[in-house]
N, C-alpha and C positions, 0 to 999 in steps of 0.2 A: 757484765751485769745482766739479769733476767728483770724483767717486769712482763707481771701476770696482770690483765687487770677483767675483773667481773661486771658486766653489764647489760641489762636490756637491750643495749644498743653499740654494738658494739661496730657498727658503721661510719659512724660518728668518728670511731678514730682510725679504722682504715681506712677512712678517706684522707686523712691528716699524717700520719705515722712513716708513711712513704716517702714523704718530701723533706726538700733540703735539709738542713742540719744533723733531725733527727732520721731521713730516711739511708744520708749518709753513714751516719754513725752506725747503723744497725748492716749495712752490707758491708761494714770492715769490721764487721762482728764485736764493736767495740759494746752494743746492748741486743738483747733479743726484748721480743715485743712478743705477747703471747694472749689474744683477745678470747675470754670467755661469752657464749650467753646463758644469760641465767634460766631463759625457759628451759635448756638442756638438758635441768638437770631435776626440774619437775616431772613427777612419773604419772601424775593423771593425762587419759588422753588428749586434754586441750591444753596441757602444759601452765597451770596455773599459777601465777607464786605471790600472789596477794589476795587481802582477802581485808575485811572492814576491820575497823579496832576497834578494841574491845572499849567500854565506856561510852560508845558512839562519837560523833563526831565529823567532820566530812575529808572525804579521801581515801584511798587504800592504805595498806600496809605492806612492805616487802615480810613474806611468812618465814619462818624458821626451817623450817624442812629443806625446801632447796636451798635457802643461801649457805646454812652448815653443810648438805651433801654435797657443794659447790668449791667451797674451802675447803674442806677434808680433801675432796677429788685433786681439787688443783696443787694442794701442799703434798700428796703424795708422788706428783711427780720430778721432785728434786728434791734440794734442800730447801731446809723449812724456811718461807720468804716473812718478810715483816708484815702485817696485815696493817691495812692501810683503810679505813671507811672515809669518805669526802660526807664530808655535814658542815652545816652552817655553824656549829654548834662548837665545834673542833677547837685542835689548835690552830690558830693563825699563821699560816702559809707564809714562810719569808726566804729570801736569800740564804738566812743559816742554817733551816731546814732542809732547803735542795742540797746544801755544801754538807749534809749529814746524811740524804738516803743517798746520792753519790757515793758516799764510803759500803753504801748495805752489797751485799753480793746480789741477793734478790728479793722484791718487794709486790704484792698481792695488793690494788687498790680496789678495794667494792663502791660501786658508784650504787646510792640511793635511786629513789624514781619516787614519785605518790607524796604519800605525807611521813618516808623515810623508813626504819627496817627495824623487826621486833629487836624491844632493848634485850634480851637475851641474847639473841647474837652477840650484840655490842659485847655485851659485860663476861662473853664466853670464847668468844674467835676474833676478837678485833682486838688489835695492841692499842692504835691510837687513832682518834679522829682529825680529823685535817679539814682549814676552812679557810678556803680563797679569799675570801673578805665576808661583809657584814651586809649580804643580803643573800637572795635566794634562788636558784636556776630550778629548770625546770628539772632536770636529772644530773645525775655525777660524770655525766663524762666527760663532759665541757670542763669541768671541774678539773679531772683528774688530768685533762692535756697538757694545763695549766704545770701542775706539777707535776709531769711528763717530763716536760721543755725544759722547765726548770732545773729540771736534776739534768736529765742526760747533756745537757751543753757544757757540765763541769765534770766530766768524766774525761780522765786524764786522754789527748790527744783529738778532742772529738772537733773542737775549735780549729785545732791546726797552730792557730798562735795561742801560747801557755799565759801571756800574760792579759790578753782577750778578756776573760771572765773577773780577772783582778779587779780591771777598771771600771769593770760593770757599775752602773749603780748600787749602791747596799754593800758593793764586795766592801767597800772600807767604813762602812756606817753611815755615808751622806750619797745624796745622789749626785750623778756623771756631770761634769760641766760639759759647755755646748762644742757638737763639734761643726767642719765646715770641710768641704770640696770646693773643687773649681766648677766655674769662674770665680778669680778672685777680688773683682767686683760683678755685682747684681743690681741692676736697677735701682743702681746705687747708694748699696749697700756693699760695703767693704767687709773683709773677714778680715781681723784684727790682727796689727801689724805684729807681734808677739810669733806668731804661729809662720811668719814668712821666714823670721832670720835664722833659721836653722841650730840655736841651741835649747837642745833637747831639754834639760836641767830647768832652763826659765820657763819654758814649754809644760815640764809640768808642776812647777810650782801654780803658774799662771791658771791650770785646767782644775788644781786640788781648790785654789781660794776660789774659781767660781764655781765649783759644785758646790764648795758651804756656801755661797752668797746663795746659790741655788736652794739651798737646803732649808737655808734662814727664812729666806721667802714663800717656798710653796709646802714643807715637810719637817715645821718646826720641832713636829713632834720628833723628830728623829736625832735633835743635838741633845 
């Protein structure tokens, strides 16, 4: 898998994209990482690529000129990737969506900055919007690690154990029940006798019914 992704700042996730999991996965070439910046591809000399919007109002704007010379640029070097914009605005970021750009071969995330990017772009180069939750960062890159992480830890062999990602939370629609290491007591708190006696089967019925008590309690929205 390729991921491309475009940004102001694209520091933000080479400091990130090296370590564990995901730094793994990419030196068993199981994804390449490929960090744009967007002044790059502005041609005035101070490299501009925003500018006030039209109507007024307060904040920049990401301009049109470089974000499309940007994409064009980037999609001509492979195959054509999925174009990906991070907005608040988007679809809602979940388990089933990382379990879907996992299957893409390769994917183009434009991260925003300002008060976000002319809606031309959108409605001209952008497949779909994508939106971590219901409020608002300062730019997309943060955003987009998000769904970095996401996707790449379900790419087949990247975990190491296949069935890892299964029991994630969300993999089965409710979240993870609680787990425990040793010691197995703690200041006097015991880890539940269930999990000592060694069969596996009561083991995980015991972990599914407390992910729904789990689920019941903090993420009703999700039964």
């Amino acid at each position: 898998m390729r991921i491309d992704v475009l940004t102001l700042f694209p520091e933000i996730l080479s400091g990130a994209l090296p370590h564990s999991i995901l730094g793994r996965a990419a030196r068993e070439k199981r994804v390449e990482f490929h960090l744009h910046q967007l002044r790059d591809y502005a041609l005035d000399k101070h490299h501009i690529v925003d500018d006030r919007p039209y109507g007024g109002g307060p904040g920049m704007v990401l301009k049109c000129e470089p974000l499309v010379r940007a994409i064009e640029s980037i999609q001509a070097l492979g195959e054509r990737a999925h174009v990906v914009f991070m907005s608040p605005g988007g679809r809602r970021f979940n388990q089933s969506i990382a379990g879907e750009f996992s299957g893409r071969k390769r994917i183009l995330i434009v991260c925003g900055h300002y008060e976000g990017i002319d809606q031309r772009v959108i409605e001209g180069w952008i497949d779909e919007e994508i939106s971590i939750g219901d409020y608002v960062l300062s730019n997309g890159a943060v955003a987009a690690l998000t769904v970095i992480d996401a996707t790449v830890r379900l790419l087949p062999g990247v975990l190491g154990n296949e069935e890892s990602a299964g029991d994630d939370s969300f993999s089965q629609g409710q979240l993870e029940g609680p787990q425990y290491t040793r010691p197995e007591e703690f200041q006097g708190r015991k880890v539940p006798e269930i999990l000592l006696g060694g069969d596996h089967g009561k083991i995980r019925e015991w972990r599914l019914a407390q992910g729904r008590e789990k689920t019941r309690l903090m993420r009703p929205d999700l039964e």
